[in-house]
N, C-alpha and C positions, 0 to 999 in steps of 0.2 A: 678694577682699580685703575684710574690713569696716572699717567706718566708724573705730571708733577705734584701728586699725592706723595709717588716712589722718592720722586728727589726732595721733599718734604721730611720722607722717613729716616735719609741720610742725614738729617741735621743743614741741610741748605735750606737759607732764605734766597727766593727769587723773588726780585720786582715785576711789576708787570709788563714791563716792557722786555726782561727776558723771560717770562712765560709765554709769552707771545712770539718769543723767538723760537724759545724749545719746542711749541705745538707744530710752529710752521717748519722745522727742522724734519722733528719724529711723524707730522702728516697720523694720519686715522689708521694708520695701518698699523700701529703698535701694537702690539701683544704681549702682556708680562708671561714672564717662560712656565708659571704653573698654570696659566690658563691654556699656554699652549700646550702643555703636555697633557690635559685633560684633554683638550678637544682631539688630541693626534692618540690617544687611548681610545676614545670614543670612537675615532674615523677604524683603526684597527678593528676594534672588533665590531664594528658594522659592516667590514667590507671583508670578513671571517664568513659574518651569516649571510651577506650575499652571495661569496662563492657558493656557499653549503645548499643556497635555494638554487642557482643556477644547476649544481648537481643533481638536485632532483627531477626524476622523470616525470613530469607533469600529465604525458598521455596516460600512463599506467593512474597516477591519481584521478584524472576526470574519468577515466575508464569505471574503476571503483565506484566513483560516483556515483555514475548513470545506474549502475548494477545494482546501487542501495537505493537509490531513485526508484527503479522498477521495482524493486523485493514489497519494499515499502508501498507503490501502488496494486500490486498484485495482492498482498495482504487485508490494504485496504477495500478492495475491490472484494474480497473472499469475505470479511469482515458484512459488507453490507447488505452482500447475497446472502450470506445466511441468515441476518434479520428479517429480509424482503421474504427469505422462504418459510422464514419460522411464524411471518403475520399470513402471508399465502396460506399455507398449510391451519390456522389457527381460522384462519373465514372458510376453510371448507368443510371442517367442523365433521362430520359423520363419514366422510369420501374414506371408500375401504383402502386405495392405495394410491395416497397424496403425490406418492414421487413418480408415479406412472401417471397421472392427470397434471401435473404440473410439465413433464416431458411433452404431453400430446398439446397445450395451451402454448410452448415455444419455448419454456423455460422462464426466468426469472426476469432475463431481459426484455422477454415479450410483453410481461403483463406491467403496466403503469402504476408507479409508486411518486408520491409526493415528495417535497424538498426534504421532511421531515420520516421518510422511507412508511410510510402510513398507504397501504391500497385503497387508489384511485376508485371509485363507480367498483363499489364489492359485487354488488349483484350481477352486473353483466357479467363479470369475470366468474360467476361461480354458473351463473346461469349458460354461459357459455363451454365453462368446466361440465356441464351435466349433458350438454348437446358434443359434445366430443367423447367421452365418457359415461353413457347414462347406467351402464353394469354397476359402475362403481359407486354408486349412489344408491340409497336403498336399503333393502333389505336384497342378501345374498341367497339366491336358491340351493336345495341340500344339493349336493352332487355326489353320488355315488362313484366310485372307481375303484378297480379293481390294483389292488397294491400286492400281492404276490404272484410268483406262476409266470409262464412264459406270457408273452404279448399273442391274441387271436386274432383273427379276423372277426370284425364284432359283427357283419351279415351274416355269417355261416350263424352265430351262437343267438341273433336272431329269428331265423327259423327254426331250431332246435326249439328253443321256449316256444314259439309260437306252436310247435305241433304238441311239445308236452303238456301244454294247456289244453289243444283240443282232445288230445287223448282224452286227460282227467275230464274235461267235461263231454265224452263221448261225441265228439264230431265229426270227426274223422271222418 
């Protein structure tokens, strides 16, 4: 609202030669007292919540931060290994024990995955899985072993057999 609005509201007529007087009197600087009291409400409680952020320990919040920063790329990172290991593991297809050929190839990080986490060149990486690993490929041979009883010396208990054989077939 300006000023000669206000002396308008009192029931004054001014002419324009003293409007021109009152402007140049009261200059730009006027302010009616509810505008002022609005803005000195305003400035109060703006300069409330800047103490209140000056109180806050900022290093303790960027510290936070960082800490949710890394949680979040750690996860993410665990997150895509184990897709990268679960298509790894899905191209090796018949391998007896994927997580011991995957350790001996370097890990997850060694072998080349695409933008879209899809394995690079399948074949060299399985073909090279079969050249560091060829046991685990295959067919598994029977293995007998002996599961109770003390532990032997297994030379001593091969001559044993080997003479009980000659016995029964008299060679001795």
């Amino acid at each position: 609202m300006k000023v000669l609005e206000v002396i308008k509201g009192f029931g004054i007529e001014l002419n324009e030669e003293q409007q021109s007087a009152v402007m140049k009197a009261v200059g730009e600087g006027y302010v009616l007292r509810s505008d002022y009291n609005s803005l000195n409400t305003n400035y109060k409680k703006l300069k409330g919540e800047k103490e209140q952020l000056e109180q806050r320990d900022f290093s303790a919040i960027e510290a936070d931060r960082d800490k949710y920063k890394d949680d979040y790329e750690k996860l993410l990172k665990e997150k895509n290994d184990g897709i990268k290991k679960s298509k790894l593991f899905e191209a090796l297809g018949e391998c007896k024990d994927k997580d011991y050929v995957l350790y001996k190839l370097g890990g997850v990080e060694a072998v080349e995955f695409d933008d879209k986490n899809e394995l690079k060149d399948t074949e060299a990486v399985i073909n090279k899985a079969k050249e560091l690993a060829p046991n685990y490929f295959g067919k598994v041979p029977y293995v007998v072993s002996k599961t109770n009883g003390p532990n032997e010396n297994v030379t001593d208990q091969k001559e044993k057999a080997n003479a009980a054989l000659r016995s029964l077939l008299g060679k001795e």
